[in-house]
N, C-alpha and C positions, 0 to 999 in steps of 0.2 A: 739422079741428076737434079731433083727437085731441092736437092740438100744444099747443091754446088749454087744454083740459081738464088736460094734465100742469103747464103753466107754472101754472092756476090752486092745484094741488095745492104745484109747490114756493113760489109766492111767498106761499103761507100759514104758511110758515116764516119769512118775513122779519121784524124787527122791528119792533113793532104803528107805531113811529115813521114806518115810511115805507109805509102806508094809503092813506096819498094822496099820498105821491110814486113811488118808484119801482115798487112792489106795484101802481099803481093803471096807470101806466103801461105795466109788460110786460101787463099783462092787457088792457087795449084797441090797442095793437099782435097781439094774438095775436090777438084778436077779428075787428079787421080785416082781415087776409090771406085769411079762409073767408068773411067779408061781406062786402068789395068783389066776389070772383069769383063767388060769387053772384049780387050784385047785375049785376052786366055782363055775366054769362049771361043774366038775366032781358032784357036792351036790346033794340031792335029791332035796332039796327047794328054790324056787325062791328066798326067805328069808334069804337063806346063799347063793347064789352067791351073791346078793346084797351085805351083810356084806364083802366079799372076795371082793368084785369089791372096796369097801369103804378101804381096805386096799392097795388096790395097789393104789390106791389114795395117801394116805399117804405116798406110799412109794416115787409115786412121787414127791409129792413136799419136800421129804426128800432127793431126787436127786437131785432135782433142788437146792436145799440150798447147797448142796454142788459142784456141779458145780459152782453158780458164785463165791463163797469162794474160788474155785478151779480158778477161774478168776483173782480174786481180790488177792490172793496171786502169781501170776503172771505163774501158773503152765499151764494152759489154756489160750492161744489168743482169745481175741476178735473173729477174726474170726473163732476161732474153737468152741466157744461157739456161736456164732446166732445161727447155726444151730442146736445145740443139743436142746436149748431154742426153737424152734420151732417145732420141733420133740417130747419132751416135751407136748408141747399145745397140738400139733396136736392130741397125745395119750390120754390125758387128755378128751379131746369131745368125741371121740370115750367111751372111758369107761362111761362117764357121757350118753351117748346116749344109751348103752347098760345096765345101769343101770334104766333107765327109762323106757326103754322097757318090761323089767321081769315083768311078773306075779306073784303075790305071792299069 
């Protein structure tokens, strides 16, 4: 959630123009990555946290596309993107790790 809270802080920076595009976007991609795995911890079956964990998956790297887009249109520095990008990975093992772990 620490992720979802820093993205909320930089996309408040973005241009009031994209509210409801891109601004509204990275924030319910960040949202979803700590509320899917939640939610499929909450499941009865190893079989749906796996699927939930496979979502926030998704959601990541639907993060990630828009972060460097978020780069590459010059809204985000360089330097303010390494580190999301790496925070990013970092999550990413952790869930593939925890998804490998479940029993089903």
């Amino acid at each position: 959630m620490e992720l979802a809270k820093e993205l909320y802080t930089l996309t408040s920076k973005f241009p009031p123009s994209e509210n409801f595009g891109l601004t509204n976007q990275i924030r319910r991609a960040a949202v979803s990555i700590p509320s899917n795995i939640a939610e499929g911890q909450g499941r009865s079956s190893g079989k749906e946290f796996r699927q939930f964990l496979s979502v926030g998956l998704g959601s990541l790297a639907e993060l990630e596309t828009q972060l460097i887009l978020s780069k590459e249109i010059s809204y985000l520095t360089p330097e303010e993107l390494h580190p999301l990008l790496t925070t990013l990975d970092r999550i990413r093992k952790m869930i593939k790790g925890q998804s490998k772990g479940i029993k089903t």
